[in-house]
MARTI-877149 format. One record per residue (C-alpha): residue number from 1; residue in one letter; x, y, z. Coordinates in Angstrom, 2 decimals, always signed. Last residue first. Layout:
BEGIN
    k  r        X        Y        Z
  NUM  A        X        Y        Z
...
END
This chain:
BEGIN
    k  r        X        Y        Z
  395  X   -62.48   -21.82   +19.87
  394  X   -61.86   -19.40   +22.56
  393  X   -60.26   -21.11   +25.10
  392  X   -57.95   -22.45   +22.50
  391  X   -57.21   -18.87   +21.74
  390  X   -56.33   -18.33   +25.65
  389  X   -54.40   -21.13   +26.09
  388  X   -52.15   -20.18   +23.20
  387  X   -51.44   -16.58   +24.21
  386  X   -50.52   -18.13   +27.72
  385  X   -48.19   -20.34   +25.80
  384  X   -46.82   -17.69   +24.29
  383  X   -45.80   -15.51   +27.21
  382  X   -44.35   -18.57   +29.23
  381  X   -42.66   -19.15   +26.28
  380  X   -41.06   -15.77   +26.03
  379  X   -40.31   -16.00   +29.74
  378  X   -38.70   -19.13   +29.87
  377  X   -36.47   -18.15   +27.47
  376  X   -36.68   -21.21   +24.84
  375  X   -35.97   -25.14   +24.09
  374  X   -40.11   -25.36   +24.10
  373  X   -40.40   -26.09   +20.63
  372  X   -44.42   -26.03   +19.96
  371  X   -46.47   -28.63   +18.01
  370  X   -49.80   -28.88   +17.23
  369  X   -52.34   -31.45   +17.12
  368  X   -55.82   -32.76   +16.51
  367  X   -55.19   -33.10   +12.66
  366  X   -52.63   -35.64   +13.99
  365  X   -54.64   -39.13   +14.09
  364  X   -57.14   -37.59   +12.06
  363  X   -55.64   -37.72    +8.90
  362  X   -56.45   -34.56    +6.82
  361  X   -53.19   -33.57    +6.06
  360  X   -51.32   -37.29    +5.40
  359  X   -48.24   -36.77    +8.70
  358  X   -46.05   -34.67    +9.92
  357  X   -47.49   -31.16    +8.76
  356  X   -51.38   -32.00    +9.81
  355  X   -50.08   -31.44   +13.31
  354  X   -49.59   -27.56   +12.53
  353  X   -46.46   -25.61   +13.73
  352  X   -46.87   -23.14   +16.02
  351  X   -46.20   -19.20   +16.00
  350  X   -47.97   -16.98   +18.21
  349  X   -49.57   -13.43   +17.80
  348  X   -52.99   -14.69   +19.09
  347  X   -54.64   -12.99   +15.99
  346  X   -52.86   -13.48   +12.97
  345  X   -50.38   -15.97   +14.38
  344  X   -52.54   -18.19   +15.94
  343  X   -55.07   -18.00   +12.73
  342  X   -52.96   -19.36   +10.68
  341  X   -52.04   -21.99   +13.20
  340  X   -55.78   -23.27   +13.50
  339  X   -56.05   -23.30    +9.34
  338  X   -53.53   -25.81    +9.51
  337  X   -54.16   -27.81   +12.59
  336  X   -57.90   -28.38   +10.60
  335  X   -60.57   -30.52   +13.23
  334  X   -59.60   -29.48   +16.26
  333  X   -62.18   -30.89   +19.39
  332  X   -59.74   -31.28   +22.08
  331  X   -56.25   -29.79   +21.23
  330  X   -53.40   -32.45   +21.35
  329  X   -50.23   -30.75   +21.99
  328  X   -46.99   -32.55   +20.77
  327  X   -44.66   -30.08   +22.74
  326  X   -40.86   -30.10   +21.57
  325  X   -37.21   -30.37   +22.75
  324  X   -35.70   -33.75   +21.90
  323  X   -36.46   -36.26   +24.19
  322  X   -38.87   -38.64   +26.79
  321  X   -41.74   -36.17   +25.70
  320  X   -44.98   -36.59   +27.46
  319  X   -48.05   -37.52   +25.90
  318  X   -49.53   -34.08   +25.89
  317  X   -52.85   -32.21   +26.85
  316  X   -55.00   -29.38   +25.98
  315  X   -58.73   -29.17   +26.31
  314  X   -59.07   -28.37   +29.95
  313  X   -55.98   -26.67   +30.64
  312  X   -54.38   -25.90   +34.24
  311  X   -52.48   -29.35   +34.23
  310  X   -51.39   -28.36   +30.33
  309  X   -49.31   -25.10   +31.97
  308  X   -47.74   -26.68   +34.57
  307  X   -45.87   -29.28   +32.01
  306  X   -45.46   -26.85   +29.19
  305  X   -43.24   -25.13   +32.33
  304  X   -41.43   -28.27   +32.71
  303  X   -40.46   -29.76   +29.25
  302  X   -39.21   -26.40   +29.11
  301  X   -36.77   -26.80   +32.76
  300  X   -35.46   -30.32   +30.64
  299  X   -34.66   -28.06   +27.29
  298  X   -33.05   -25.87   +29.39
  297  X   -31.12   -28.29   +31.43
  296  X   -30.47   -30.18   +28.04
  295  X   -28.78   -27.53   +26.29
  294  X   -26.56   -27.11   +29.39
  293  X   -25.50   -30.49   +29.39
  292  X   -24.73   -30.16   +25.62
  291  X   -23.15   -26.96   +26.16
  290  X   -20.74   -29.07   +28.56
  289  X   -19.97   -31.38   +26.10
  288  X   -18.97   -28.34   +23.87
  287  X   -15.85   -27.13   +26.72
  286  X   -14.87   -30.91   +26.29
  285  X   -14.74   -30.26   +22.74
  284  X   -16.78   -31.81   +20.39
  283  X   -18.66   -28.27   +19.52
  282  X   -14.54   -26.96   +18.34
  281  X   -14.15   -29.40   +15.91
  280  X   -18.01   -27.67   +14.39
  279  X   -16.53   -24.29   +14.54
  278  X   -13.35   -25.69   +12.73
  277  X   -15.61   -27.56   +10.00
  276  X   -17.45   -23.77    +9.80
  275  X   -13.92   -22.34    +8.14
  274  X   -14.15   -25.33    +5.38
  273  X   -18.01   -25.18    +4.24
  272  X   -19.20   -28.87    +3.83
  271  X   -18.04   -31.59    +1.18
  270  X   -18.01   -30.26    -2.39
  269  X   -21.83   -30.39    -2.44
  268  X   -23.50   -32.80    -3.75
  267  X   -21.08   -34.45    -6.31
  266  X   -18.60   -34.03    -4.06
  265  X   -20.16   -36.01    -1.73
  264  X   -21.28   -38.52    -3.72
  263  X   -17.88   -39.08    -5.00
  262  X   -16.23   -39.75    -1.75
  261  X   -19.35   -41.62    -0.13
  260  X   -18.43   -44.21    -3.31
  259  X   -14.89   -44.65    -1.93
  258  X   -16.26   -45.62    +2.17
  257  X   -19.60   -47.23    +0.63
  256  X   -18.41   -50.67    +2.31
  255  X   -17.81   -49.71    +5.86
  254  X   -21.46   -48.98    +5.84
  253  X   -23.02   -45.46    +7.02
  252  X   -22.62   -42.80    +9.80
  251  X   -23.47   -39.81    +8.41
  250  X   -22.76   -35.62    +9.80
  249  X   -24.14   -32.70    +9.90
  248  X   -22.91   -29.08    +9.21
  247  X   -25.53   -26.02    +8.46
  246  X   -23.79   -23.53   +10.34
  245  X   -27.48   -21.56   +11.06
  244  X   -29.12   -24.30   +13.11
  243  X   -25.90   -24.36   +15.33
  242  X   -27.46   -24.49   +18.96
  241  X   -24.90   -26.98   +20.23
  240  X   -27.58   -29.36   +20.40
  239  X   -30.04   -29.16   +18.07
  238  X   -27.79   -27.90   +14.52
  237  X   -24.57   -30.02   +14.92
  236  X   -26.56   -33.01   +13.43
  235  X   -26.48   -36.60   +13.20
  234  X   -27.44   -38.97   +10.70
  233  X   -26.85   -42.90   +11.17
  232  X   -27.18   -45.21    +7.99
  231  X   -27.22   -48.83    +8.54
  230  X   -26.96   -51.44    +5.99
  229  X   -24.69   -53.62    +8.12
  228  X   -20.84   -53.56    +6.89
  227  X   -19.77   -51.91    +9.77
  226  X   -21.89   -53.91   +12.46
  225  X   -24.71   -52.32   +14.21
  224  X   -25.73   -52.45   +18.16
  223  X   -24.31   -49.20   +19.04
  222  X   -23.81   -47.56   +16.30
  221  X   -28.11   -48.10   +16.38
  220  X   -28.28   -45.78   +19.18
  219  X   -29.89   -45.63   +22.62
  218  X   -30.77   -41.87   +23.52
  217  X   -27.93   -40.19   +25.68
  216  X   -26.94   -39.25   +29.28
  215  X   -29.27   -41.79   +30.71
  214  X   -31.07   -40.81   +33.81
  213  X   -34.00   -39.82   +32.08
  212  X   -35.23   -36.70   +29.53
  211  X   -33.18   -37.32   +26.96
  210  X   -31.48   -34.33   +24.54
  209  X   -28.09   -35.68   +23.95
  208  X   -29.71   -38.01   +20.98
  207  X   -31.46   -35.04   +19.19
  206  X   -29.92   -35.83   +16.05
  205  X   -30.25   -39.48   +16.07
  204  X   -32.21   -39.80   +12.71
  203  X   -31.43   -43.45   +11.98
  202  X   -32.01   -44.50    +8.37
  201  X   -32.11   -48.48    +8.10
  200  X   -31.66   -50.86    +5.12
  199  X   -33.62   -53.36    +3.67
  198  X   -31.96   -57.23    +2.91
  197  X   -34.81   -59.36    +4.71
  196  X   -32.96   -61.13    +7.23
  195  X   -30.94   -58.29    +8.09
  194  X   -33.70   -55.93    +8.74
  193  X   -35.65   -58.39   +10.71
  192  X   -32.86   -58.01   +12.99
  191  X   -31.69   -54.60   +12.95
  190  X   -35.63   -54.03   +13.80
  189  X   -35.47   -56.46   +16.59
  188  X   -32.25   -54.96   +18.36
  187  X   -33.60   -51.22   +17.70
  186  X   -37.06   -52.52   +20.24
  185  X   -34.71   -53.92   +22.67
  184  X   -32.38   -50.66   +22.61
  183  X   -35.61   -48.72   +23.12
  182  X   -36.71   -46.08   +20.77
  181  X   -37.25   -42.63   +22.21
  180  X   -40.63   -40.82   +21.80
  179  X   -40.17   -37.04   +21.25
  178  X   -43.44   -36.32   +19.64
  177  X   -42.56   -33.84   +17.22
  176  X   -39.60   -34.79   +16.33
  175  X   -38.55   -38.21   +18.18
  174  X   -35.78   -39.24   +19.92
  173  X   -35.38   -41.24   +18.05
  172  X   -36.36   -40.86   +14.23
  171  X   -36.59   -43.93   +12.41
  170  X   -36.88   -44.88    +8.47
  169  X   -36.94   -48.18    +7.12
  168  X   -35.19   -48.46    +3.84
  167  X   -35.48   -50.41    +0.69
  166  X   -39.14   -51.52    +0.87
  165  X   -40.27   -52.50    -2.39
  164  X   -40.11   -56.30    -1.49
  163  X   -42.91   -55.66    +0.83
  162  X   -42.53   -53.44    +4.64
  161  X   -46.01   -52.34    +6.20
  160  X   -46.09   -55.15    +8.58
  159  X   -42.67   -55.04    +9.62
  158  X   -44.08   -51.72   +10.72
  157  X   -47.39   -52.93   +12.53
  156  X   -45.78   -56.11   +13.94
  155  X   -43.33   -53.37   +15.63
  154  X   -45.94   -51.15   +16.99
  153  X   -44.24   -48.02   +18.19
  152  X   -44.92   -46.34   +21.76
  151  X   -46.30   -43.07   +22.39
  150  X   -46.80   -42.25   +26.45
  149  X   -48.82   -41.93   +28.84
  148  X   -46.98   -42.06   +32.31
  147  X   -48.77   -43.94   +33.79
  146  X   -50.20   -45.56   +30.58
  145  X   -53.86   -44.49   +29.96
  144  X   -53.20   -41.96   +26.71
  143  X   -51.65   -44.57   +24.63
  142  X   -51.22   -43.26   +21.42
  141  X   -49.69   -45.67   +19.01
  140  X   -46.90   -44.47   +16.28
  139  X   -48.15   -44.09   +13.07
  138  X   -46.58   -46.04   +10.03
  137  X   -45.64   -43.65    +7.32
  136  X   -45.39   -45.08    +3.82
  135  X   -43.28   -43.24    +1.53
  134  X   -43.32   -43.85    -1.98
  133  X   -39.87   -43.47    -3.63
  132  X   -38.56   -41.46    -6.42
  131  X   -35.85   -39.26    -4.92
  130  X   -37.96   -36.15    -4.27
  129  X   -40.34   -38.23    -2.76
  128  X   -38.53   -39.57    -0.27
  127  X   -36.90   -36.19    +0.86
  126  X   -40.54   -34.90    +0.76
  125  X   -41.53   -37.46    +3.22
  124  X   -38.12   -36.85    +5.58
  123  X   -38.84   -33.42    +5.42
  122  X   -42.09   -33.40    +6.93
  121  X   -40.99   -34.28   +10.13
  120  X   -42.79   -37.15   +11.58
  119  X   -45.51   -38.39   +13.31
  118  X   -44.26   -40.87   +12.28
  117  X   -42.30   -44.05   +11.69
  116  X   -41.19   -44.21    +7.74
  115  X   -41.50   -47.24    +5.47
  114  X   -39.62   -46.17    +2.36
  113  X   -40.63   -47.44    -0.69
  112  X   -39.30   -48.33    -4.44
  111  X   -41.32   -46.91    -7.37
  110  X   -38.20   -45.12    -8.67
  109  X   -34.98   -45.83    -7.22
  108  X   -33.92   -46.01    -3.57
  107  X   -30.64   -46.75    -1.18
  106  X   -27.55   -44.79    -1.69
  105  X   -29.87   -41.58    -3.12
  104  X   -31.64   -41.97    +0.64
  103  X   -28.27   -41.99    +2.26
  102  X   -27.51   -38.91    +0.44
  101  X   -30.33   -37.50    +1.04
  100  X   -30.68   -38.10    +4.60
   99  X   -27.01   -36.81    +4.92
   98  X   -28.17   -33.64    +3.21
   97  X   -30.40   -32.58    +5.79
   96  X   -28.21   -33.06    +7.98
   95  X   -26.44   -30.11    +6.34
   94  X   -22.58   -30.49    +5.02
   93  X   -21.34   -34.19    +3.72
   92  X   -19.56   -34.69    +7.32
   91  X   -18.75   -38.64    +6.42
   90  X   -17.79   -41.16    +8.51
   89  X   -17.82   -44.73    +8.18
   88  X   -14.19   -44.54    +6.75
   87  X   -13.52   -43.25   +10.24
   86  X   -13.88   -46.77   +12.31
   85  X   -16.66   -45.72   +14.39
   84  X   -16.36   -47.52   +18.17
   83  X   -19.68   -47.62   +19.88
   82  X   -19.55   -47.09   +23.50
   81  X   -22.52   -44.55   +23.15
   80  X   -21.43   -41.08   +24.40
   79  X   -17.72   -41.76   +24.32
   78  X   -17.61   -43.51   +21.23
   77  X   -19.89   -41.36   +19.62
   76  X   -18.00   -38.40   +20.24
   75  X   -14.81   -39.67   +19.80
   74  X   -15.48   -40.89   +16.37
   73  X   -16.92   -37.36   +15.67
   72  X   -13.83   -36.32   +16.83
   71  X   -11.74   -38.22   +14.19
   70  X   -14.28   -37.07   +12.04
   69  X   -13.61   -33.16   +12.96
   68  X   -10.08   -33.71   +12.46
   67  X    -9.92   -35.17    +9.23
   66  X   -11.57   -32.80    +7.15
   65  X   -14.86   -33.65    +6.20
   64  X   -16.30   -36.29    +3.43
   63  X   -15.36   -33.72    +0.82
   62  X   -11.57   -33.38    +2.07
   61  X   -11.18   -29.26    +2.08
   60  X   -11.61   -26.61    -0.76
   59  X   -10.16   -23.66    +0.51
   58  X   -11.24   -20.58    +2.49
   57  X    -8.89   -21.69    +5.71
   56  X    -7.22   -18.01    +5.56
   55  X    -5.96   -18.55    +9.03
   54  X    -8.77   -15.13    +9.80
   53  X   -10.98   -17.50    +8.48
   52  X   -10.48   -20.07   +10.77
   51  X    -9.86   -18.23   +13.71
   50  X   -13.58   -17.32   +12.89
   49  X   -14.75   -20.59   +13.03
   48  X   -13.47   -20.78   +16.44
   47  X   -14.31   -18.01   +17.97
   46  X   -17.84   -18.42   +16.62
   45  X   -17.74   -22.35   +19.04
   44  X   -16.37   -20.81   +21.90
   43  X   -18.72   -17.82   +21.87
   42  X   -21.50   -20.62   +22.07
   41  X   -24.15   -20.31   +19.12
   40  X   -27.05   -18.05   +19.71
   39  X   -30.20   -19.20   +22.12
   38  X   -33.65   -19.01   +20.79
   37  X   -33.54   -22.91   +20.77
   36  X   -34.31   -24.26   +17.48
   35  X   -36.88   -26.29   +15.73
   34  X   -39.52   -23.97   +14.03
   33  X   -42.71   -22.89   +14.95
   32  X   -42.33   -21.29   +18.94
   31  X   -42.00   -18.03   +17.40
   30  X   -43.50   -15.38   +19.56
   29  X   -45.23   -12.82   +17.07
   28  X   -44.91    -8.95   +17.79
   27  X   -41.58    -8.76   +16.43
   26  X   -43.18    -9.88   +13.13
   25  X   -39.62   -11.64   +11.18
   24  X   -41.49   -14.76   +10.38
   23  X   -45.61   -14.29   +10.67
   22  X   -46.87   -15.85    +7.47
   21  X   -43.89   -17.68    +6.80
   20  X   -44.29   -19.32   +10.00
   19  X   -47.39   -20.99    +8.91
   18  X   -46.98   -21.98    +5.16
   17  X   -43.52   -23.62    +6.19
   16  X   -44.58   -25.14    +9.20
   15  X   -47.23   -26.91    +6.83
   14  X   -45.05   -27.98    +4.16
   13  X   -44.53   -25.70    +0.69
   12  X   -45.50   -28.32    -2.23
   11  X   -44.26   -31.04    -4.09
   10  X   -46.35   -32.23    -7.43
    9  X   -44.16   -30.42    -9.95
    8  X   -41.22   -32.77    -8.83
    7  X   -42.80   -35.99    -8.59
    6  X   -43.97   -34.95   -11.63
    5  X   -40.57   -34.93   -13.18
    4  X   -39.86   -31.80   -15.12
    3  X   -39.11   -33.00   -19.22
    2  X   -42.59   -31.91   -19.64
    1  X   -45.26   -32.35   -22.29
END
C-alpha cells in the first residue's frame, strides 16, 4: 500500500511535453511546439523589473499582488471590456497556471466533475485531475462547409454533459489550439443556465487581445457577470506581452472569496515574485497597450502565411482561427499525432505539438491533427512549415 494518491501515480508527461522534449535546445530543430512568440520581453517591461531590484524590492509583498498592479489590472479590463473590477476581485496569485488551480481548489472535491470545452490544453485536464475531479471534455463541432469554416460549440451538447457532479464548466476563448472565440450571446446562456443550476465557470481569457476581427478584444464574461456570480476569470501576462518566462497571471473571482483568496494564496505560493510585479505594472502601461497591438500584427501577418501555405497543400487544411496565435492542422489520412511529431523532429527537424495532446489519445476527432504557434519570424516559420509540407508529402 500507498499513502500517494492514485490520481497522482496515474498522471503522465502530456503530448507536447514528450515531443518537444525530444528536440528542445537542437539548433537544427524549428520550434513551433510550445505557446510563445519567439520574440523577448519589451525593453520597457526588463527595465522595469530591474529598477525593481536595483530599489531592493526583494521582500515579501501583499499575496494577492501588490496594489498597484491590481489597480491596473482593473484598468485594464475596464478599458478593454467596459467591465468595472472592484479590486477585492483581484488576485495576481503568480503563474496562470496557478490561478486555474486555485480556482479549481475553490470549487471541486473528490469524485466531483468538471465539464471542459475542447480541444483543449492539456493542462486544464491534468489540473482537474490533480485536484480530484473527473473531467469531461465536450468537443467542439467541426464544420468544414461554413464560409468561412469554422468550430462552433454545441450548447445543448454541454449543458448536456453537466449532472449534479458538475461544479465548474470550463471555457477557453479564444481558444488554444483551435482559436474559436465564444460569442457574447453564447457566454449570456451559459451564465444563465449556470445560475440556475448552482455550478461555477472558469474563463481562460488569456489570449483575449489576440482577435482576428474588428474588435479590439475577445468578449468576456467580466463583462456580463455580477461580483458575487460564481465566475472565475484567468488572465495571463505570458501571450501577449511576450512574458512566458515571468510567470505572473492574474484571477478574477467572486466578491465573496475576497479574505479566503488571502490565505489561499499564501498558502500556494506567497503571492507572486515582488521585482517581476513591477515588470508586469509596467505591461499595463500605455507604452504595453501598444505591444499588445503589435503582438497582434504579428500574430495577424502568421495567421497569414499558414494561410498561403494550406491553399498549396493537398492533405492539409485548417478551420480558421478567429484568436490566439496557433494552427489547428488537420492532416488527411493520420492515424497517431503522437508518433507523427516524433518523427517531425527526428527527421523533418520541426517541432509540433500532437492533436492527441488536447483531447482522449486515440480519439479520432483530434488524432488527425497538429498544432503549430505561428506568433513567429516569418522566416523561421516559413522554413518550418515548408519542412512540414514536405513530410506530410511523404507519408
Amino acid at each position: 500500500m500507498t499513502p500517494i494518491r492514485s490520481d497522482i501515480l496515474k498522471l503522465e508527461q502530456n503530448g507536447i511535453a514528450r515531443v518537444a522534449y525530444e528536440g528542445l535546445g537542437n539548433p537544427d530543430v524549428i520550434p513551433l511546439w510550445f505557446g510563445e512568440t519567439d520574440l523577448t520581453t519589451p525593453r520597457f517591461i526588463r527595465d522595469a523589473a530591474k529598477r525593481a531590484l536595483d530599489d531592493g524590492k526583494t521582500f515579501y509583498v501583499q499575496a494577492r499582488g501588490i496594489t498597484e498592479l491590481r489597480e491596473a489590472i482593473a484598468a485594464f479590463h475596464w478599458r478593454t471590456v467596459g467591465a468595472e473590477i472592484d479590486l477585492e476581485r483581484i488576485t495576481v496569485p503568480g503563474a496562470a497556471t496557478l490561478a486555474v488551480v486555485t480556482a479549481l481548489q475553490c470549487l471541486v472535491s473528490t469524485g466531483d466533475n468538471v465539464v471542459i470545452v475542447a480541444p483543449i490544453w492539456p493542462f486544464i485536464v491534468q489540473a482537474a485531475h490533480v485536484a480530484g475531479a473527473e473531467a469531461r471534455l465536450v468537443m467542439l463541432r467541426k464544420d468544414w462547409s461554413g464560409s468561412p469554416s469554422k468550430w462552433h460549440l454545441d450548447i445543448d451538447r454541454l449543458f448536456a454533459a453537466c449532472d449534479t457532479r458538475t461544479k465548474a464548466i470550463f471555457i477557453a476563448s479564444p481558444g488554444n489550439p483551435t482559436g474559436w472565440v465564444m460569442q457574447a450571446e453564447e457566454q449570456k446562456a451559459v451564465l444563465a443556465f449556470a445560475r440556475e443550476r448552482d455550478i461555477a465557470i472558469i474563463s481562460d481569457e488569456v489570449y483575449g487581445s489576440l482577435v482576428f476581427g474588428e474588435a479590439k478584444h475577445a468578449p468576456s464574461f467580466l463583462a456580463i457577470a455580477q461580483p458575487d456570480d460564481n465566475v472565475f476569470v484567468i488572465n495571463s501576462f505570458s501571450k501577449a506581452w511576450a512574458m512566458t518566462g515571468w510567470r505572473i497571471g492574474w484571477l478574477v473571482h467572486p466578491i465573496s472569496l475576497s479574505t479566503p483568496m488571502h490565505v489561499m494564496a499564501v498558502t500556494n505560493n506567497t503571492g507572486a515574485t515582488s521585482f517581476a510585479q513591477y515588470g508586469a505594472l509596467a505591461a499595463l502601461s500605455p507604452e504595453g497597450d501598444e505591444f499588445r497591438a503589435e503582438m497582434r500584427a504579428r500574430c495577424l501577418a502568421g495567421r497569414d502565411i499558414v494561410e498561403v501555405f494550406l491553399e498549396k497543400q493537398n492533405r492539409l487544411r485548417w478551420l480558421p482561427p478567429e484568436g490566439a496565435f496557433y494552427g489547428f492542422l488537420h492532416v488527411d489520412g493520420l492515424k497517431d499525432s503522437l508518433a507523427f511529431a516524433q518523427q517531425l523532429v527526428r527527421q523533418a527537424k520541426v517541432g509540433v505539438a500532437p492533436g492527441s495532446a488536447f483531447g482522449h489519445e486515440g480519439d479520432p476527432e483530434i488524432e488527425s491533427f497538429i498544432r503549430i504557434c505561428f506568433a513567429q519570424d516569418p522566416v523561421r516559420l516559413e522554413a518550418g512549415l515548408s519542412r512540414l509540407g514536405a513530410a506530410v508529402s511523404a507519408l
